[in-house]
N, C-alpha and C positions, 0 to 999 in steps of 0.2 A: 557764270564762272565766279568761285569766292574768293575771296580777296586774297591773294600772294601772301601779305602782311598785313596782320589787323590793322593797322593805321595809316594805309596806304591811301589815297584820293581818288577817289574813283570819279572819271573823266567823261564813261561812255559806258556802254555795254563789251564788257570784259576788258576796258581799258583802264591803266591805272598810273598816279604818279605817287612814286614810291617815295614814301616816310623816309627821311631818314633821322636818325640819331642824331642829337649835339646836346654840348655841354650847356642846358638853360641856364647856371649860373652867369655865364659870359654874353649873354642877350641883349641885341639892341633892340632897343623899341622901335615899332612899326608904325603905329597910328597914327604919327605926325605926316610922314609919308602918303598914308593911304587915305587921307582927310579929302582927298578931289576925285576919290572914288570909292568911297562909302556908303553913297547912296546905292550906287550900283549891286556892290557888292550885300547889301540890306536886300535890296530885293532876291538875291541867290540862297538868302537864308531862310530854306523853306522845308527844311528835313524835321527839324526842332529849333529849339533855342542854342545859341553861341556859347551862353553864359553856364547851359547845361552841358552841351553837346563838341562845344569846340567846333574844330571844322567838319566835323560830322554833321551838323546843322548845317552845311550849306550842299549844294548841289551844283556841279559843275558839266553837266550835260548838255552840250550844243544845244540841244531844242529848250534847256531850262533859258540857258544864256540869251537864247535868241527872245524867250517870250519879257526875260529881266530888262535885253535892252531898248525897248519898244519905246520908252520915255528919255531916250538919252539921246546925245549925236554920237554916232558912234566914232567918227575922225575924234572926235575930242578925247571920251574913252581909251582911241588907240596911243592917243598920243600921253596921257596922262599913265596910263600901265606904261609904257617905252620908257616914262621919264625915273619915274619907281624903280623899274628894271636897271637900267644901267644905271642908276643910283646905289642899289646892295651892290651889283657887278665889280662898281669900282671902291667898295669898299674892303676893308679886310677880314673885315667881322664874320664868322661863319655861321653865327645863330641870330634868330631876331623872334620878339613876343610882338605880337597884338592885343594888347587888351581886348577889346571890339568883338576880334575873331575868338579872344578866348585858347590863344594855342602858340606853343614853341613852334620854330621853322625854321629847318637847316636852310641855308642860301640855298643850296639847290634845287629845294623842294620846293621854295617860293618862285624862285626864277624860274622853275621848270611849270608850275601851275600859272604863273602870271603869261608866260609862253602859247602857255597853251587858250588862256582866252584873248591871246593877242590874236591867233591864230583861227579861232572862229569867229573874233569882231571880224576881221578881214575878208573870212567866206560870207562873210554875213553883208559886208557893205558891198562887196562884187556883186551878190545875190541881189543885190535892191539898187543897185549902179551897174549894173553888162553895160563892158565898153561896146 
């Protein structure tokens, strides 16, 4: 399936989290924030370069995510994206830059992609923890 919107995230096979629009003059920066999970996130960067590609460069596919976080804890991961998250959540700012990542991001597009690999660290740590 192609992409909805060319600058849409693609998440999965035919899944996607949709781009959206914001005023990048009014952007807060990111990479103070995402400093405790960057490494992480380095390893997801596996399409191309950042510095070329933006978030096109990275890859967000459960099986990518699962093989990126083989070198991490994943409880710590969980906890450090939750802390990011409700960090933009309770701010007012609707746009935010990454240097790093290379890319504008509407709050919702980053809350909704940071969601979602909250959402497979968690299948992932059940998966290798069955109560």
């Amino acid at each position: 399936m192609a992409k909805p919107n060319p600058n849409d995230i693609s998440i999965g096979e035919g899944r996607w989290i949709e781009f959206r629009n914001s005023d990048w003059q009014q952007a807060e920066p990111l990479d103070g924030d995402l400093k405790h999970v960057a490494d992480f996130l380095n390893r997801l960067e596996t399409e191309c370069d950042a510095g070329c590609c933006g978030i096109d460069a990275y890859t967000f596919w459960e099986k990518d995510i699962s093989s990126a976080v083989e070198s991490f804890e994943v409880h710590e991961l969980l906890q450090r994206f939750a802390e990011i998250s409700d960090k933009i959540a309770s701010r007012d700012t609707e746009t935010y830059f990454s240097e790093r990542m290379n890319n504008y991001f509407h709050r919702q597009t980053i809350l909704a992609l940071f969601e979602h690999i909250m959402v497979t660290l968690h299948r992932l740590k059940d998966e290798t923890n069955p109560s």
